[in-house]
C-alpha positions as CSV (number, residue, x, y, z in Angstrom):
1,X,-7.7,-4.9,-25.0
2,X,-7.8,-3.2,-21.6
3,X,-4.4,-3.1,-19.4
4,X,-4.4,-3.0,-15.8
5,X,-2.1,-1.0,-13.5
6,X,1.0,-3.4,-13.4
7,X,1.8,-1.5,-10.1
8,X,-1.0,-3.7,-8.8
9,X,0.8,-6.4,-8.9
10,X,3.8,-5.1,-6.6
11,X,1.9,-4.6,-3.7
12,X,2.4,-7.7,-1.0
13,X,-0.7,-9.3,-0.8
14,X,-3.5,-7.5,1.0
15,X,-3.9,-4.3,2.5
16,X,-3.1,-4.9,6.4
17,X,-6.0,-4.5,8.3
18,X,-7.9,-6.1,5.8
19,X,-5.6,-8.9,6.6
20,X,-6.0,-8.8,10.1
21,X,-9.9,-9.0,9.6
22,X,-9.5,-12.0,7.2
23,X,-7.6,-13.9,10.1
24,X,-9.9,-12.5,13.1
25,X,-13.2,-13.8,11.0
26,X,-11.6,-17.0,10.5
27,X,-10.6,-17.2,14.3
28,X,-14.3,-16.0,14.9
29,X,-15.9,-18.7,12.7
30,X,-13.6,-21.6,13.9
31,X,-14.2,-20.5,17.8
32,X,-18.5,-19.3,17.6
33,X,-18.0,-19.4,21.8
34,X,-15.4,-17.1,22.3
35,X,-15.9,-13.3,23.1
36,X,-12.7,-11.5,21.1
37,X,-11.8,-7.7,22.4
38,X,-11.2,-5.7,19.6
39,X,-7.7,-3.1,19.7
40,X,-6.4,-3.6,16.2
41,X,-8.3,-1.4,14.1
42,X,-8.3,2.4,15.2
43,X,-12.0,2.9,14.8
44,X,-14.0,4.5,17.7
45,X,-16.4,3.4,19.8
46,X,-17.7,5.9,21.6
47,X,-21.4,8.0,20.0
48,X,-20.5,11.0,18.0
49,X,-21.7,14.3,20.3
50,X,-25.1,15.2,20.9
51,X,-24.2,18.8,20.0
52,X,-23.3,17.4,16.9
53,X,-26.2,14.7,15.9
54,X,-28.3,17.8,16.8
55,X,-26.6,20.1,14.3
56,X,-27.3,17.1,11.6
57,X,-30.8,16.5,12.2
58,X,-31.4,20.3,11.6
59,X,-29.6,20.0,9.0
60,X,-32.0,16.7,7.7
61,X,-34.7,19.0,8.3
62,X,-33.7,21.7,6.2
63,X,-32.7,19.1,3.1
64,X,-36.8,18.5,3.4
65,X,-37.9,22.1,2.5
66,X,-37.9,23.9,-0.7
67,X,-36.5,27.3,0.8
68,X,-33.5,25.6,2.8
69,X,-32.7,22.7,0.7
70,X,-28.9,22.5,-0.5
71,X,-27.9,20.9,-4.3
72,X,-24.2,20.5,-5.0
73,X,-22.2,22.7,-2.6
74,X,-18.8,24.2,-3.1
75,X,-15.7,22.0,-4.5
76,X,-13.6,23.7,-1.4
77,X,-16.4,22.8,1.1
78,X,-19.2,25.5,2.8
79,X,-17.6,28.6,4.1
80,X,-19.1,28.2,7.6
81,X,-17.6,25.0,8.1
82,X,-14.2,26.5,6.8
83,X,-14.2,29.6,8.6
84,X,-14.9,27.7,12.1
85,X,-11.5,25.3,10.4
86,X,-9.6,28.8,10.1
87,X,-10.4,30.0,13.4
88,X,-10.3,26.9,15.5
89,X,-7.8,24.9,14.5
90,X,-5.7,27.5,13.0
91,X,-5.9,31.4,14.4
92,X,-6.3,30.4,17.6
93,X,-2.6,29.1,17.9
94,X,-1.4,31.8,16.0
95,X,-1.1,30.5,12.6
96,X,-2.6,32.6,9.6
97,X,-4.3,30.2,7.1
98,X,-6.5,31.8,4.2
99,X,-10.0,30.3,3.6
100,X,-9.3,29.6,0.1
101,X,-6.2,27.6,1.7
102,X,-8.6,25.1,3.3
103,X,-10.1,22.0,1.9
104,X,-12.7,20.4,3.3
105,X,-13.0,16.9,2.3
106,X,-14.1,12.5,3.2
107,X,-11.0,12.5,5.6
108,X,-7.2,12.4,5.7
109,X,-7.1,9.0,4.3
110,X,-8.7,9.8,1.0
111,X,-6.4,13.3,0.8
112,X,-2.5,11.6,1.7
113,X,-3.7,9.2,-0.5
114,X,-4.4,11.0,-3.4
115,X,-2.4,14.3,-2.9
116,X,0.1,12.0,-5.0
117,X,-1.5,13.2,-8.4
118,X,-0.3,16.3,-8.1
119,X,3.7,14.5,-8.3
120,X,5.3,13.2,-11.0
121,X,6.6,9.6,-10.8
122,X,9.7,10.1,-10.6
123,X,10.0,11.6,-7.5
124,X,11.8,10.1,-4.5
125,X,9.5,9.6,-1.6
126,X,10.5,8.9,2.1
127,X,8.8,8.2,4.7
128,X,9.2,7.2,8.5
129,X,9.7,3.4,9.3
130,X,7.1,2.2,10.7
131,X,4.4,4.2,8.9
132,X,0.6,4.3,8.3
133,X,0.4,2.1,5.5
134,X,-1.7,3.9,2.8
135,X,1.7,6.5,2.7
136,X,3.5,3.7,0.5
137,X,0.7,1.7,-1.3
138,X,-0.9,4.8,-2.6
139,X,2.8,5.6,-3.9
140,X,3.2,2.2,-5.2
141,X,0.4,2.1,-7.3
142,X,1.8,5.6,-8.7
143,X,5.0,3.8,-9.9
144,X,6.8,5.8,-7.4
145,X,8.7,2.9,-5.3
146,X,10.2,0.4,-7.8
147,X,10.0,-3.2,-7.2
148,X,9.2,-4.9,-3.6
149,X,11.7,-7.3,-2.9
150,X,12.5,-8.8,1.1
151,X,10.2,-6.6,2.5
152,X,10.9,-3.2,1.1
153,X,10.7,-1.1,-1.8
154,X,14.1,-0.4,-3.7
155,X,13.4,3.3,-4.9
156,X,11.8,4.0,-0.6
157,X,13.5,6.1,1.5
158,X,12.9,4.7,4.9
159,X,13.5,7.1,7.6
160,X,14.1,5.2,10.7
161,X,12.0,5.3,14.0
162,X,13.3,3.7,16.9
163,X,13.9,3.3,20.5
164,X,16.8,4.6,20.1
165,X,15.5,8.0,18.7
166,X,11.9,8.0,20.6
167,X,10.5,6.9,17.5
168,X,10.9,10.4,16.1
169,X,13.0,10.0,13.0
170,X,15.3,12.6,12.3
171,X,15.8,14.1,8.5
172,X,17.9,11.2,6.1
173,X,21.4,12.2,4.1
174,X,19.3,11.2,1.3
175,X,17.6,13.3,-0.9
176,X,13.7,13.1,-1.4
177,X,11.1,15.3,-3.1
178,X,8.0,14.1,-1.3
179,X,8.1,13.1,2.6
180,X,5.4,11.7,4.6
181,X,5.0,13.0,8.3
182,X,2.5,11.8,10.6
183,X,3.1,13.1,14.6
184,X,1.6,12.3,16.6
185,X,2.4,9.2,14.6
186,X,0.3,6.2,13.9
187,X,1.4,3.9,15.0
188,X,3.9,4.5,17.7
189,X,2.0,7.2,19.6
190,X,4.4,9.7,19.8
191,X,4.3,13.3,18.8
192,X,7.2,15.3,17.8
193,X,8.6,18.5,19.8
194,X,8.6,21.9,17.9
195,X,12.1,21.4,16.9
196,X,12.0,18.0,15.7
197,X,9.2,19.7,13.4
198,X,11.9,22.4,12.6
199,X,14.5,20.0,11.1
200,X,12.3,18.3,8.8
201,X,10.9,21.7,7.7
202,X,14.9,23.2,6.8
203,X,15.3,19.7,5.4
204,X,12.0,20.1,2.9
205,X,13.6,23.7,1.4
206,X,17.0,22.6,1.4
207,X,15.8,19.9,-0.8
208,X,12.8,21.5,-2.3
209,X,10.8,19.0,-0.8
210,X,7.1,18.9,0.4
211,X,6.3,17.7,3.2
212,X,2.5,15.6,3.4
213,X,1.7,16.3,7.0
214,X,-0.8,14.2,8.5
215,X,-2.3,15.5,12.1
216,X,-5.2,13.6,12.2
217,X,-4.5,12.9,16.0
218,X,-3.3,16.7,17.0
219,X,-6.5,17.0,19.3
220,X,-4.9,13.6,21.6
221,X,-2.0,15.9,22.3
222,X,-1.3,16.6,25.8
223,X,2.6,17.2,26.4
224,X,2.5,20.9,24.6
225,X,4.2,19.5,21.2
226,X,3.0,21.7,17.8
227,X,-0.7,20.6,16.6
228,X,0.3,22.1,13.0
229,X,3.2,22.1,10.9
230,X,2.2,25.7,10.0
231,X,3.7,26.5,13.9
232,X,7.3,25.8,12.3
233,X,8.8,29.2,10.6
234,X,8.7,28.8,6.8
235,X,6.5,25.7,6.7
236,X,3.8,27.4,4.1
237,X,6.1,27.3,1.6
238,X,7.2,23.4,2.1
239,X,4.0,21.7,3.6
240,X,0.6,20.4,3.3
241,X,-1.5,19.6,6.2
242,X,-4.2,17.1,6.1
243,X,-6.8,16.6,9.7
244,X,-9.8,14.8,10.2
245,X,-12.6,14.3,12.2
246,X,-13.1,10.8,12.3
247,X,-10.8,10.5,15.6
248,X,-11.4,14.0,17.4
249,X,-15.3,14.2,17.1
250,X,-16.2,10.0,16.3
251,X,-16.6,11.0,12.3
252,X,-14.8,7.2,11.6
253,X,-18.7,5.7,10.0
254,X,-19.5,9.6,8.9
255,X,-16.7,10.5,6.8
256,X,-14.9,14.7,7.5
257,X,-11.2,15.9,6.9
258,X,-9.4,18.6,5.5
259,X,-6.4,19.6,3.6
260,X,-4.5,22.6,3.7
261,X,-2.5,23.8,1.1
262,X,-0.8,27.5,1.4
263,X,-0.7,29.3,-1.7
264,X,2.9,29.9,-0.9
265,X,3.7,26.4,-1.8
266,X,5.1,26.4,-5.3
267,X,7.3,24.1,-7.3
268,X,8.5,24.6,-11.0
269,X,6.5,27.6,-11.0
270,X,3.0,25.7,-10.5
271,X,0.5,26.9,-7.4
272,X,-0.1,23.5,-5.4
273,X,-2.9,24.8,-4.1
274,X,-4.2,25.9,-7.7
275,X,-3.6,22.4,-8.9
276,X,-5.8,20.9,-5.8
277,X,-8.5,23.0,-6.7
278,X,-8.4,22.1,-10.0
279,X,-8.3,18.3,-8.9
280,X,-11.2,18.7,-6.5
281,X,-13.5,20.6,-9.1
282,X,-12.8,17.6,-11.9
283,X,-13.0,14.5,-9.2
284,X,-15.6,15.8,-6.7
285,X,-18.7,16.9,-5.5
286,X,-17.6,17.5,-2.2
287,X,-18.8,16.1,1.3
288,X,-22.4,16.5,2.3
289,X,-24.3,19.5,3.8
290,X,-25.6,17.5,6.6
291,X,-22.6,16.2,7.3
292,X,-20.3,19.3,7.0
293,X,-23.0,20.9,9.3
294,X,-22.1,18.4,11.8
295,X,-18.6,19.5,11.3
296,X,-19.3,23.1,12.1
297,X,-20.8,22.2,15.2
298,X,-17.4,20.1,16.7
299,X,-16.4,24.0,17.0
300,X,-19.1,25.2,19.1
301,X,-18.6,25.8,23.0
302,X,-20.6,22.4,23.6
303,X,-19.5,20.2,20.6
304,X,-15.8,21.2,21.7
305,X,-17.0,20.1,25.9
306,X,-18.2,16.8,24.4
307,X,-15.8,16.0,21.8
308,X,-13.1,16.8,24.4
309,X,-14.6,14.7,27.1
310,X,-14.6,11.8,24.3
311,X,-11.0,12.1,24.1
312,X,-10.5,11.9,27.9
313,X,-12.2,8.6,27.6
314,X,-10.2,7.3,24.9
315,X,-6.8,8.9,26.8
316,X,-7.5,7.3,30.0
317,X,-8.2,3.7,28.3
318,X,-5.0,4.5,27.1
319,X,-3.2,4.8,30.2
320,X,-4.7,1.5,31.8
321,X,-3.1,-0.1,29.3
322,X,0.0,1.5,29.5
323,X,-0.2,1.3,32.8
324,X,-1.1,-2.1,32.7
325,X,1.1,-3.8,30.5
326,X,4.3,-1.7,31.5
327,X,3.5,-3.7,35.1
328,X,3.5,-7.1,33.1
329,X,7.5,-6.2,32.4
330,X,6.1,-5.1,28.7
331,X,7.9,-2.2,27.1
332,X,5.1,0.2,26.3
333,X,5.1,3.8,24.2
334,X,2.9,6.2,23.0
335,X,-0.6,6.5,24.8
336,X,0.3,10.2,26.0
337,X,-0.1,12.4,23.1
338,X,-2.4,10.1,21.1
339,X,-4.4,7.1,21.6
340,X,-2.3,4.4,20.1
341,X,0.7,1.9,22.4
342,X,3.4,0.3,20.6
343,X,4.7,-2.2,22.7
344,X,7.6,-4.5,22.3
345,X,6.8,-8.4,21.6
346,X,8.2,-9.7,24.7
347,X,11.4,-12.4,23.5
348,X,11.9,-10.2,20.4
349,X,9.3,-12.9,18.8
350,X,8.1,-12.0,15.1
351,X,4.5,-9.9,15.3
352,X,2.4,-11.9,13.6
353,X,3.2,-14.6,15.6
354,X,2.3,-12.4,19.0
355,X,-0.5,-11.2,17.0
356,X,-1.7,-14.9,16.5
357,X,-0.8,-15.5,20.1
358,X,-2.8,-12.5,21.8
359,X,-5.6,-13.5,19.2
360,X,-6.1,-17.4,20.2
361,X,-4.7,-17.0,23.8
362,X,-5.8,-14.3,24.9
363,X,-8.5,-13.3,22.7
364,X,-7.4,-10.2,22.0
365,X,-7.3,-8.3,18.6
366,X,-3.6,-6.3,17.9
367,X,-1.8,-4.8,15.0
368,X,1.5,-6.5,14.1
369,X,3.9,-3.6,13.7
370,X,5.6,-5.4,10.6
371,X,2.7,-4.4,8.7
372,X,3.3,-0.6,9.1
373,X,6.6,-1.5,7.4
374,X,9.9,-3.3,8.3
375,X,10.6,-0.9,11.1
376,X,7.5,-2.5,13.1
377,X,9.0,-6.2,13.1
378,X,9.2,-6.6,17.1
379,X,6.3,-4.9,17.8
380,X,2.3,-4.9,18.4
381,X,-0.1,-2.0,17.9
382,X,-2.9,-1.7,20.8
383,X,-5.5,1.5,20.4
384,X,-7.4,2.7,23.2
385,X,-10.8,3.1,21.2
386,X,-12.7,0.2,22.7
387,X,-14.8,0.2,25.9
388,X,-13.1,1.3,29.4
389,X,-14.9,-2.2,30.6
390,X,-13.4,-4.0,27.6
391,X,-9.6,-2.2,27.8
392,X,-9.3,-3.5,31.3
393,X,-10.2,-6.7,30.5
394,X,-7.7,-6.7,27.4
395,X,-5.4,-5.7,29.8
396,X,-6.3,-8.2,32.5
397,X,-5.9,-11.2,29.6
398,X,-2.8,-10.0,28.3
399,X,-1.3,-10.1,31.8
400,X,-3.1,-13.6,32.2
401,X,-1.0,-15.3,29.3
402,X,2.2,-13.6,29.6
């Protein structure tokens, strides 16, 4: 008889924002009448570039001839997409990444999700409290945490991010062999300074540690804080970056990211970077042409004008609502170096039940922050993806209730 995965089991009921959606469409079908503005989810609104969409219809044209047609392309992704990556993203600030050190891949979710195959089970993982979510269910399912019981995981190390700290947590006593970075973070909003980023990289080789670093927001960041790990001295031989393109260049519905793995980073001997290539070649066929052409052209003098006036969309929808609800006596952070606002539930109420408050009162759509782990209870997630018409009115019917 077939088994399933008892780690299945473990996980507390569903994944978040599939549980958000499950209470929004019942809200929806119960109230037909009602117009709901949508900041929960962190999907993008806004049309992915012309620059771009033109650099994918050529590339549709060319799938249609003989001569220029493309089969299965390269496990690692197509060279022109990863050499614009290394030169970009990486040589521009200084850092030295090889192209064989470059991944290209259906986004960072997929990758910090599955770099876990390359761990054994048994080792410790920590992460920051409150986190992005698929961090510890994608470990859970490995057999990595233990048992869930009262709202955390016993064999977790939860690193915690707080007022108190600027929701930047510092390295634990504890030891851990895989850590999960995300700055600037999702979901607080707030990036972490170039020596921040130096503590947790002397804490990964005093420990022997790796560090899964997940930038996925580094093009939000305004305040001068590092857009790579791989700025930090020594971080090639701890660290593996993962980016994507879903928030920078609207990629959400089109599916791009990449990994980086330096072939400095060994453990027991074993290339990391050998092992991911290995993985990719058995579990993958890679993204598409069309779509990694589309990729490319993000890099190019217009794709990086549009793209970048995208973001200055999203950033100043961002500061409305800052703006906004920090005038309504809200605590507000984040919304500077990313497009996400954590904001404390006014009367230290639970955040599902400000969730279900915003939702039927105000009709707004949140994020409870318990559901990024127990380091979120007190607090609401609000992104600055929807409509600059739509933020203010969030904004306005937030005020209105409170």
């Amino acid at each position: 008889m077939a088994t399933i995965n008892p780690n299945f089991a473990k996980l507390p009921g569903n994944y978040l924002f599939a549980d958000i959606a499950r209470q929004v469409e019942e809200y929806a079908a119960a109230h037909p009448g009602d117009e709901l503005i949508r900041l929960g989810i962190g999907d993008v609104t806004r049309p992915i570039a012309p620059a771009v969409t033109a650099a994918m219809h050529a590339a549709v044209d060319e799938m249609a001839q003989a001569a220029s047609f493309h089969g299965y392309g390269p496990y690692e992704g197509y060279e022109f997409l990863r050499r614009a990556i290394q030169r970009y993203d990486y040589a521009a600030r200084g850092v030295e990444i090889g192209l064989d050190e470059i991944f290209v891949s259906d986004g960072a979710k997929s990758d910090t999700a599955n770099l876990g195959e390359l761990f054994g089970s048994d080792n410790v993982v920590a992460v920051c409290d409150p986190v992005y979510p698929v961090y510890v269910d994608s470990n859970a399912l490995a057999g990595r945490l233990g048992e869930y019981a009262g709202g955390t995981w016993e064999r977790l190390v939860y690193v915690p991010c707080t007022a108190d700290n600027g929701f930047v947590a510092e390295p634990p006593r504890e030891h851990a062999d895989m850590v999960y970075l995300c700055f600037p973070n999702n979901p607080t909003g707030v990036a972490a300074t170039r020596e921040q980023l130096a503590g947790w990289v002397a804490y990964a080789r005093a420990h022997d540690a790796v560090i899964v670093y997940d930038s996925a927001y580094e093009a939000y960041i305004s305040s001068g804080a590092p857009h790579s790990i791989f700025e930090i001295d020594g971080a090639a031989e701890c660290a593996i970056e993962c980016r994507s393109f879903s928030k920078t260049a609207g990629f959400t519905g089109t599916r791009l990211g990449y990994t980086v793995i330096p072939k400095a980073l060994k453990r027991g001997g074993t290339s990391l970077n050998e092992l991911w290539r290995r993985r990719a070649a058995t579990k993958s066929n890679g993204v598409a042409y069309v779509v990694q052409r589309g990729g490319a052209a993000v890099y190019t003098p217009e794709g990086c004008e549009q793209t970048q006036a995208t973001i200055a969309y999203y950033m100043n929808n961002a500061r409305v609502i800052r703006e906004g609800l920090q005038a309504a006596g809200l605590a507000v952070y984040g919304g500077v170096d990313a497009p996400y606002l954590w904001v404390a539930v006014p009367g230290a109420a639970p955040s599902w039940e400000f969730f279900r408050t915003l939702l039927h009162e105000a009709k707004v759509v949140t994020t409870p922050g318990v559901g990024f782990g127990p380091g979120g209870e007190g607090y609401i997630r609000l992104t600055a993806f929807g409509t600059a018409e739509a933020t203010a009115e969030a904004v306005e019917r937030i005020r209105a209730i409170l």
